[in-house]
N, C-alpha and C positions, 0 to 999 in steps of 0.2 A: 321278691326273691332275686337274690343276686345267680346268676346263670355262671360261674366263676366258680359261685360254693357248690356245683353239683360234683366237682369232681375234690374227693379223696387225696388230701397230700400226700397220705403213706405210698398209698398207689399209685398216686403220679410222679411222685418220687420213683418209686420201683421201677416203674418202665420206663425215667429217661434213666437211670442204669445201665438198664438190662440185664439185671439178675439172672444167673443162668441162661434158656434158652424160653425161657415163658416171658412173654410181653403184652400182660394181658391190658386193657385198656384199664383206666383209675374205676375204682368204684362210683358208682351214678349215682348222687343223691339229692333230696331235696331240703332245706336246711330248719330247723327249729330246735332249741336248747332244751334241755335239763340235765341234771346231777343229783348228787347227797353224798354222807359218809358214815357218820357215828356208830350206828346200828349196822352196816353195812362191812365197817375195818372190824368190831369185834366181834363179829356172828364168823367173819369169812375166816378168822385166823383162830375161831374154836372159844372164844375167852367170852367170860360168863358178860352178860351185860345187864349194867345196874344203872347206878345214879348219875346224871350229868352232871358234866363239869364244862370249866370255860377254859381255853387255852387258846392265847391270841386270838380269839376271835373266833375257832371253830368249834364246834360242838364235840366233847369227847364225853369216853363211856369208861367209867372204874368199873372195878370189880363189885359187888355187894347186890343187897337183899332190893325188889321193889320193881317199879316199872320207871321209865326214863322220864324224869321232871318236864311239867309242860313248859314251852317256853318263854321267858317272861317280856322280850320282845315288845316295845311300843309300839313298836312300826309295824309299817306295810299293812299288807300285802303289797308285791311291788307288779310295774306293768313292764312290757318290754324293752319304751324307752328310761323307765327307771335303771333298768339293768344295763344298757349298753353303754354309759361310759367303764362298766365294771371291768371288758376285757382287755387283754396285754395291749398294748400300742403297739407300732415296729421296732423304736427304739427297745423298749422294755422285752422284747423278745430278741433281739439282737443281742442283747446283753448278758439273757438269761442263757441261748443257745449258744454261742462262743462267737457268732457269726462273723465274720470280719469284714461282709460289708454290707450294703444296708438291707432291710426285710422290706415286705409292704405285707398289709391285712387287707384282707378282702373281706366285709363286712362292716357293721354286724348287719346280719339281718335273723328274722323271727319265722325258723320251717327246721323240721326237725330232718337230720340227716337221714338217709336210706341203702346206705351200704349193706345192711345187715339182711337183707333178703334175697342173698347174693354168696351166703356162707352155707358151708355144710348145717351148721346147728345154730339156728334160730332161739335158742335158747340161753346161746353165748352171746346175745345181741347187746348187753352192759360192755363186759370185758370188752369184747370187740373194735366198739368205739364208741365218743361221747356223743349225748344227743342226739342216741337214735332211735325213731320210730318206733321201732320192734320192742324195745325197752318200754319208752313213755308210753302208755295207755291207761294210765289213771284218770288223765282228765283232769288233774288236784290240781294245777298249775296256773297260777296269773299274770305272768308273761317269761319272756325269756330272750336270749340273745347268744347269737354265733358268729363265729369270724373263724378265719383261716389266717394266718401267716407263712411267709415262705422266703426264703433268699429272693430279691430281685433278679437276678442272674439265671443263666441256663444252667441245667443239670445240680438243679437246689440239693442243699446239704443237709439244712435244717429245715421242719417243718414243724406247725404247731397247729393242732385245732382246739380252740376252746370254747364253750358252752356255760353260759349261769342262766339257773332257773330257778323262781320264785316259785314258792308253793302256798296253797291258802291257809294253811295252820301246822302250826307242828306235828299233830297224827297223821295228816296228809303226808310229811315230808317223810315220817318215822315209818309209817307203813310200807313207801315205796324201796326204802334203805334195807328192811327189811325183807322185803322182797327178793331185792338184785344183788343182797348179800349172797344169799345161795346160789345164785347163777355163778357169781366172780368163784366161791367156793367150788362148785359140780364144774367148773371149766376150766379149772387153773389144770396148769401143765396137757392141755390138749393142743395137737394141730388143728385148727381148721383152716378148711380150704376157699376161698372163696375163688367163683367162679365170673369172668367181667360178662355181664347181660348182650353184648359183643360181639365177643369171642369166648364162648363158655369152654371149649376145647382146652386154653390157657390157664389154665388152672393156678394158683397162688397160696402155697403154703408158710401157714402163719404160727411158728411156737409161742403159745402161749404160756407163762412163766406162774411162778405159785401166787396165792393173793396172800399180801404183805401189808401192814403196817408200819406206822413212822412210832418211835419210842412212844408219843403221845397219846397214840392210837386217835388221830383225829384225821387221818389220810387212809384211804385203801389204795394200792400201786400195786401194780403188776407189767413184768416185759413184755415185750411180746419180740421178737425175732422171724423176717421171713427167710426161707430157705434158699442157699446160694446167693447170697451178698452179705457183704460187711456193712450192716445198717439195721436199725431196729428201733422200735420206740418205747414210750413207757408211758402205760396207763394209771392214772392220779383220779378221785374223785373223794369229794370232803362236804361237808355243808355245814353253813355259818350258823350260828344261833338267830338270826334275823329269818330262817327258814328259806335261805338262798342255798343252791345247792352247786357246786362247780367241779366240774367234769373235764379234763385237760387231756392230750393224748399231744407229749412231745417225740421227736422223730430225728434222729440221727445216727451219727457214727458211734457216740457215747452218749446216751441220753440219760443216765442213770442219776437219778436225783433230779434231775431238772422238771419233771412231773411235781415233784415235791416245793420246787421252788415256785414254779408257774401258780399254785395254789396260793401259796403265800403271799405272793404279791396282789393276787386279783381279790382274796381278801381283806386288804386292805384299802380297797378301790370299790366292793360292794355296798350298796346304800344299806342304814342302819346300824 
């Protein structure tokens, strides 16, 4: 475990800020991967879900009659180091973020984050952020990998956590999507407050934004905004037809779409 990824970009970001008059320490956590999308982008935005389809690479859901085709997949199951060259580089988050100058990752390593034990509602632990704890308790998973990126420099502008996790078969993966579908739905548009384990007095309000799809419906995204700064990020999570699942949480001045694009590229980087 890297001692680097316990702390929380959004949050560490935030307090070298100093958003307002709260400076509450980054969230503490311990780091290990997963994600998904399919069942999870059409359950949260209401729209019926039917038969899979293939779209670049990730798993999308039409409309129509049945339950979601199993996957036909030759590969895998994958292990953790299968998965780690899958996440962004510096460069490729540089590029994706606007950065203008260089990033570094800190990672990957295999430990699921624990920020979310730390929030008003334990239940928003998807939305919240990727790859975390509070979320994974299925067990269904056969390895996985996490990294952080962040500007090189003091007082980082951009920041990126991202997370892929292998699952042992497509009901595995379909179940948990279905799951945290309705977390992302029952929490869109709520504040939660998370409190740093610290100084729990400094409390940290987080707008959370509606749960959205991309035209393909093969993404779920949602903003999220903390109170009293210009800065905010966007939560992305999708899963490939290889039964890889990938969960992003980019962080900036405009981060809009870049959730969208972080997916895009680390799909094209996941085994299978």
């Amino acid at each position: 475990m890297l001692p680097t990824m316990s702390l929380h970009l959004k949050l560490k970001h935030y307090q070298r800020r100093g958003a307002g008059t709260r400076r509450g320490a980054p969230r503490a956590s311990t780091v290990v991967a997963l994600t998904g999308v399919a069942v999870a982008v059409t359950a949260a935005v209401g729209a019926p879900v039917g038969h899979a389809t293939i779209v670049g690479g990730l798993a999308a859901f039409t409309d129509g009659s049945g339950t979601p085709a199993v996957s036909s997949s030759p590969v895998g199951p994958f292990s953790s180091a299968d998965l780690a060259g899958s996440l962004l580089s510096a460069e490729q988050a540089a590029a994706l973020t606007g950065a203008t100058g260089a990033m570094q990752v800190r990672g990957p390593a295999a430990g699921f984050l624990n920020t979310a034990k730390d929030i008003s509602d334990r239940h928003c632990a998807s939305p919240w952020g990727p790859g975390e704890a509070e979320s994974y308790t299925d067990n269904a998973y056969t390895g996985l990998a996490v990294s952080t990126a962040s500007d090189s420099v003091a007082g980082s502008e951009h920041t990126i956590t991202q997370a892929v996790i292998g699952f042992a078969d497509e009901g595995s993966l379909r179940r948990y999507k279905s799951r945290i579908a309705g977390q992302w739905r029952d929490c869109a548009t709520r504040t939660i407050t998370y409190s740093p384990p610290d100084n729990p007095s400094a409390t940290q309000f987080w707008q959370l934004g509606t749960a959205d799809s991309n035209p393909e419906r093969t993404m779920m995204i949602m903003s999220q905004h903390v109170s009293g700064a210009d800065w905010g990020c966007e939560r992305g999570f999708a899963s490939t037809t290889s039964n890889i699942a990938i969960d992003v949480l980019v962080c900036g001045r405009d981060p809009k779409g870049q959730a969208s694009q972080a997916i895009r590229v680390i799909t094209g980087q996941v085994p299978g």
